[in-house]
N, C-alpha and C positions, 0 to 999 in steps of 0.2 A: 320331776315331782314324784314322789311315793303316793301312796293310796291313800294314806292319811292324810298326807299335806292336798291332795285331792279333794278330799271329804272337807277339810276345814275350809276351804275355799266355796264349797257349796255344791260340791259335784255328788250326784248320785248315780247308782246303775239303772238304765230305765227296764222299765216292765215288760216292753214289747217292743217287737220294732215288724214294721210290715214288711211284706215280699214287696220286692223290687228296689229296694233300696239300695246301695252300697256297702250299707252294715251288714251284711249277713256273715260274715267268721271273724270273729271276736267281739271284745266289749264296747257297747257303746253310753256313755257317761253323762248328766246332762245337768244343765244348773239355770234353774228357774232365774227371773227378776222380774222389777215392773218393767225393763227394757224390752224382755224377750228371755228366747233359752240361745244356750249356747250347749253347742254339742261337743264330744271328744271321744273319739274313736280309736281303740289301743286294738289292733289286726292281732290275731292269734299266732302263736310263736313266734312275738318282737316284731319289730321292724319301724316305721316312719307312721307316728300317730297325725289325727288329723284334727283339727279344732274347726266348726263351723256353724252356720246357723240359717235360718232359715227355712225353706220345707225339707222335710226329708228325701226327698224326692229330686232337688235340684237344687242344693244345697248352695249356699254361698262358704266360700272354703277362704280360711283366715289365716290356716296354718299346717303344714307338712312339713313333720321332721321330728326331732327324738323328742320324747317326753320330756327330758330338764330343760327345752325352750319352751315349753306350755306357762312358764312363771312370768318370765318377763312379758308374754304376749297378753297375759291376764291383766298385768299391770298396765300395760297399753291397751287394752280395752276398756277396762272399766273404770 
């Protein structure tokens, strides 16, 4: 998925993320609902993005691996 196709799906860049979490080097992406949020974490110089939810802190992990599987797993989620 591009950054566009990101945004129209309802992902944004969040504003903070605290010490101790897993996020600390690169973006982490996040999309509000009345469900809950879902997270998306793209590591700094490429690599295996991560889609999750839950606390930040002990995350429940729903997906590892390239960004163009981020589509299908959204459609299977929501």
């Amino acid at each position: 998925m591009s950054r566009e196709e990101l945004a129209l799906a309802g992902f944004f860049p969040a504003d903070w993320i605290p010490s101790g979490t897993p996020y600390r080097h690169g973006e982490l992406l996040v999309r509000m609902s009345t469900r809950g949020s879902l997270r998306l974490f793209i590591p700094e110089g490429g690599g295996e993005v991560e889609v999750s939810s839950g606390s930040l802190f002990e995350p429940v992990v729903h997906y590892v691996g390239a960004l163009e599987g981020v589509a299908a797993l959204l459609q299977a989620l929501l």
